[in-house]
C-alpha positions in Angstrom: 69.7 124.8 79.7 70.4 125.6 76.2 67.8 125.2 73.7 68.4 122.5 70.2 69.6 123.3 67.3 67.2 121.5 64.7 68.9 122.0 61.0 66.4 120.5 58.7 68.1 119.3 55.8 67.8 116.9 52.8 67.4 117.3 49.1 65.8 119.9 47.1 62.5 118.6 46.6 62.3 116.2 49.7 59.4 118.7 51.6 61.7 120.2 54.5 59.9 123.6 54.4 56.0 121.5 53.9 57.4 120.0 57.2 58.6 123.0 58.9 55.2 124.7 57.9 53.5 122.2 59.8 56.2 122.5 63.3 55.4 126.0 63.0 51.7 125.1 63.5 52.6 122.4 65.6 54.8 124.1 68.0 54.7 127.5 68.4 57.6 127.0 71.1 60.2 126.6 68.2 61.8 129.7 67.1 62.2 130.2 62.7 64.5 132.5 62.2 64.2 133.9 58.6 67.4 132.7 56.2 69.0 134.9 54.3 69.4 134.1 51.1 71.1 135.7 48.1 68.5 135.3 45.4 65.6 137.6 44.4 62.7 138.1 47.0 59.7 137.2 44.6 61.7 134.3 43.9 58.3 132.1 45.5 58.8 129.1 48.0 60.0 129.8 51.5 59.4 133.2 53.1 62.9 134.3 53.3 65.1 137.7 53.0 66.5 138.0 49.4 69.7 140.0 49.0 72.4 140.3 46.5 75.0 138.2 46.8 77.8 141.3 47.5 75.2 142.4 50.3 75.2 138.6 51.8 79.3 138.8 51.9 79.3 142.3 53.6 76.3 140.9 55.8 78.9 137.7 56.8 81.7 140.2 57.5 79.6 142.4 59.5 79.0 139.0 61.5 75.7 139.0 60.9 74.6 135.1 60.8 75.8 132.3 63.2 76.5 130.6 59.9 76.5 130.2 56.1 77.2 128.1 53.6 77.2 128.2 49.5 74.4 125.6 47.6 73.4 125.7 44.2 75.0 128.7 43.4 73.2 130.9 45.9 74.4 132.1 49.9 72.5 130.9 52.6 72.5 132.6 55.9 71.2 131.6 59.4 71.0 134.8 61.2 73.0 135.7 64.5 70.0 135.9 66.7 69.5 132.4 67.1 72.2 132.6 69.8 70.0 134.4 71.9 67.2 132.1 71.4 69.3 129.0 72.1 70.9 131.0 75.0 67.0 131.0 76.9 66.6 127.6 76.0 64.4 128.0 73.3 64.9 125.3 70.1 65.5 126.9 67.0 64.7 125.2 63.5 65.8 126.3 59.8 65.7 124.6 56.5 69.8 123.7 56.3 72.2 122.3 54.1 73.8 118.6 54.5 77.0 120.3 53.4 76.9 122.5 56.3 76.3 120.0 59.3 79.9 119.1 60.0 80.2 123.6 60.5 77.1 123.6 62.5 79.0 120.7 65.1 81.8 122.2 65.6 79.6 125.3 67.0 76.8 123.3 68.4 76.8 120.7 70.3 72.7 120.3 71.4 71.3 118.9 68.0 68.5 117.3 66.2 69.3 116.9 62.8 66.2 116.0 60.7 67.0 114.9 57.2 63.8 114.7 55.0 64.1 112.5 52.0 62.2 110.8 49.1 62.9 109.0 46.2 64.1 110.8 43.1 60.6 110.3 41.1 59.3 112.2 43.8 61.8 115.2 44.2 62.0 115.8 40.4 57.9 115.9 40.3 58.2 118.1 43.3 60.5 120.2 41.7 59.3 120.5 38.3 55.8 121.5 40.3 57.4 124.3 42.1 58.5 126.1 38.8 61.4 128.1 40.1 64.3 126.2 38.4 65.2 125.8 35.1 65.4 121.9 33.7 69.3 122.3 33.9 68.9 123.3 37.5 66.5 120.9 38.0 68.8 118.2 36.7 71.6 119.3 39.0 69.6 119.6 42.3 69.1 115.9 41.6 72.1 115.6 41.0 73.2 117.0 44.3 70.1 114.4 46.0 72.9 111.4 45.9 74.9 113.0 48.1 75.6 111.2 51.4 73.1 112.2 54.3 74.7 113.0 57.8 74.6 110.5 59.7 74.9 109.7 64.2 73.6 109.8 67.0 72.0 113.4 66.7 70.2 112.4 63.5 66.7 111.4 62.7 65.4 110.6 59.1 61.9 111.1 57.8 60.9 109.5 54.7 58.4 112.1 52.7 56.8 110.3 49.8 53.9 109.0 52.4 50.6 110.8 52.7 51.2 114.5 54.1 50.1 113.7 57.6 52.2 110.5 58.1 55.4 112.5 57.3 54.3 115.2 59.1 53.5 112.8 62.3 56.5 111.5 62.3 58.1 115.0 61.7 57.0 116.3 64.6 57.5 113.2 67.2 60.9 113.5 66.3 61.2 117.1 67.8 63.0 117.7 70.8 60.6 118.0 73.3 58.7 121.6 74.1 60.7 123.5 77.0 58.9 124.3 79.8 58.6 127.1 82.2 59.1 126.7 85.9 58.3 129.1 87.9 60.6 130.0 90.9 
């Protein structure tokens, strides 16, 4: 049985990687695979792999990620191996992009799509907090938070402006549930 595919998407600012921190505590049985991203790696925030953005292209070409897609004027790579994970049947989870869901369907066709939202008050503190945009950027990442959020039967929505462990609560009963072994 193949493993889900759990994209993790929402607006900047929403809490989609405080979540995923707390599945990776949660449920070790979820592979992360590391994005690739083409920004400076001291850049703070996620634990990803920062390369230049002519390095990310050669990196698509090689075929090196199962997708990508272009945000806020940065690349964003999910790397290749998450076929093999999916191929064992283990779920795989990465922070995502709503403007990449409609690619990731056409590929994938076991999903959970968790989009994490809050209110705008809440994502531009949030961002403001995290210091790594400018105010323009900041302005335009809220910007981008109107945009329509995927919506069917694959998708599950998680409101994070509650306290920490209600979101992540909900968060995690939400999951797909933990595959296990059977011996033969």
């Amino acid at each position: 049985m193949l493993g889900a595919l759990i994209p993790v998407v929402g607006p900047s600012g929403a809490g989609k990687d405080t979540l995923i921190d707390a599945a990776r505590v949660a449920r070790p049985d979820i592979f992360f695979p590391t994005r690739v991203i083409s920004r400076p790696s001291g850049a703070g925030g996620e634990v990803f792999q920062g390369v230049e953005a002519g390095f990310f292209h050669e990196m698509a070409q090689r075929g090196a990620f199962a997708f990508h897609w272009q945000a806020h004027g940065l690349f964003y790579g999910i790397p290749i191996e998450i076929i093999a994970a999916l191929n064992t049947g283990q779920n795989v989870m990465f922070n995502g992009s709503r403007g990449m869901i409609d690619q990731v369907r056409q590929r994938f066709k076991n999903l959970r799509v968790m989009v994490v939202t809050a209110p705008e008050s809440v994502l531009a503190a949030r961002l403001a907090a995290r210091g790594r945009e400018s105010a323009e950027d900041i302005a335009n990442r809220l910007k981008r938070a109107a945009y329509k959020l995927p919506e069917g039967p694959d998708v599950w929505v998680v409101q994070n402006d509650i306290p920490l462990a209600q979101s992540s609560a909900t968060f995690l009963a939400a999951l797909p549930a933990k595959r296990i072994a059977h011996s033969a």
